[in-house]
C-alpha positions in Angstrom: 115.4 104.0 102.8 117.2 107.6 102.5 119.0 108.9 100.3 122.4 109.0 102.3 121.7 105.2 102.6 121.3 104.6 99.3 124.4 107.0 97.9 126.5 105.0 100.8 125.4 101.8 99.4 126.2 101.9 95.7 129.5 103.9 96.8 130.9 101.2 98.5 129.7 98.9 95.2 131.8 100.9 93.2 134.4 101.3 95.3 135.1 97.6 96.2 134.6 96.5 92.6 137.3 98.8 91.7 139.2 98.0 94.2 138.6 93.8 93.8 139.7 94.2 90.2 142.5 96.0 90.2 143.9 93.9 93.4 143.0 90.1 92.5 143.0 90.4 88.6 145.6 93.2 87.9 148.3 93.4 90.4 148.5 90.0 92.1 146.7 87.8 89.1 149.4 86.1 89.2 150.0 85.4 93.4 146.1 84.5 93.5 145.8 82.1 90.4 149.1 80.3 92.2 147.2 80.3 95.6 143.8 78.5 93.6 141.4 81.5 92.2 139.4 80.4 89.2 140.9 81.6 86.1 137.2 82.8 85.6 135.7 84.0 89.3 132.1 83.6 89.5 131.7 87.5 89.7 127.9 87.0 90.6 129.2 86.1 93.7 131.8 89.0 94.2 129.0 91.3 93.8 126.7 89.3 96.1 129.2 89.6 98.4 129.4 93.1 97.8 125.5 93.7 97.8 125.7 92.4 101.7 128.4 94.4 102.6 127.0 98.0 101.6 123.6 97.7 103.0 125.5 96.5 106.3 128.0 99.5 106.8 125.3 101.7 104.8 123.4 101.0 107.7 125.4 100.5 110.8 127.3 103.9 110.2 125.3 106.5 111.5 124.3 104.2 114.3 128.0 104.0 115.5 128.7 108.1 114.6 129.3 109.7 117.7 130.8 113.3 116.5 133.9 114.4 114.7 134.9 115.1 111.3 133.3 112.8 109.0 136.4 111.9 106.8 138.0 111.0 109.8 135.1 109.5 112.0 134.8 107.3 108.4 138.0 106.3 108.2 137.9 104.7 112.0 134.8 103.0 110.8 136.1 101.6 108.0 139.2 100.4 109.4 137.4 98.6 112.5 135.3 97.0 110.2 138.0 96.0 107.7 139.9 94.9 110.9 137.2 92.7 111.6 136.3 91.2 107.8 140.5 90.7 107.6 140.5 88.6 110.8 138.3 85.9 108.5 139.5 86.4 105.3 143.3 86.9 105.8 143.9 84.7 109.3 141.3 82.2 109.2 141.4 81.6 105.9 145.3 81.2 106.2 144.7 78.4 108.7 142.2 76.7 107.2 143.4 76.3 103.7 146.7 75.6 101.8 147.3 79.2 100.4 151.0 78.5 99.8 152.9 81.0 102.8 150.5 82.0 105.5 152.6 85.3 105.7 152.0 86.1 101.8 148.6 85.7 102.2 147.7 87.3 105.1 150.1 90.4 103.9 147.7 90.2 100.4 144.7 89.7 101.6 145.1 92.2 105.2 146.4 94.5 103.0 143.6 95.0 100.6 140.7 94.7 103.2 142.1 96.8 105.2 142.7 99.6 102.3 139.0 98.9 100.8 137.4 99.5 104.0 139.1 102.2 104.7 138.3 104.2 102.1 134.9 103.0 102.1 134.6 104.5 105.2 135.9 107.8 104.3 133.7 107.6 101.4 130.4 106.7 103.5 131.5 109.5 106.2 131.7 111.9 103.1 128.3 111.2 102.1 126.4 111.4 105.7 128.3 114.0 106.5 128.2 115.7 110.2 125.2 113.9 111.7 123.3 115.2 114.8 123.8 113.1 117.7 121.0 112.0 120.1 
């Protein structure tokens, strides 16, 4: 493992738990207790969850870097991979379970994937910087 890897990895960590928090148990506590959250979340979980999440765009970002300016190169990333995370957790999940509104949901729960990937990516482009390409 290298360095970049590794400062990609707990970045995202950090990020994501800051950004979990402040979304599910600060602003919207209220919205996601209504929709069935435990009033105590397994946080284990949450940072397994997390855990899986930064070794995987740790790892797949410089093989998808082409060229470009890394703040911008990471915030493509990180969108198209939030894009792809939000199409399970916000529309899936809105048809497989009785969240209360599928609309409130899926505005909640796109939202903040989509803003936590996002600037995870911008973050992880940050730290690999401009890479060579082959």
């Amino acid at each position: 493992m290298n360095k970049k890897f590794i400062m990609a990895f707990f970045a995202y960590i950090a990020l994501t738990f800051a950004c979990a928090v402040t979304w599910h148990l600060v602003l919207f506590h209220d919205y996601y207790l209504s929709v069935g959250m435990r009033k105590e979340p397994l946080m284990y979980l949450g940072v397994m969850s997390m855990m899986i999440q930064a070794a995987v765009l740790a790892y797949l970002y410089p093989r998808f870097y082409k060229s470009g300016e890394p703040l911008k190169e990471g915030a493509k990333f990180g969108f198209s991979m939030g894009l792809f995370l939000a199409s399970f957790a916000a529309l899936a999940d809105a048809g497989k379970f009785d969240l209360g509104s599928p609309i409130a949901w899926i505005l909640h729960e796109g939202t903040v994937t989509l803003l936590q990937f996002t600037l995870a990516g911008i973050i992880i482009g940050l730290i690999y910087g401009r890479m060579k390409t082959k």
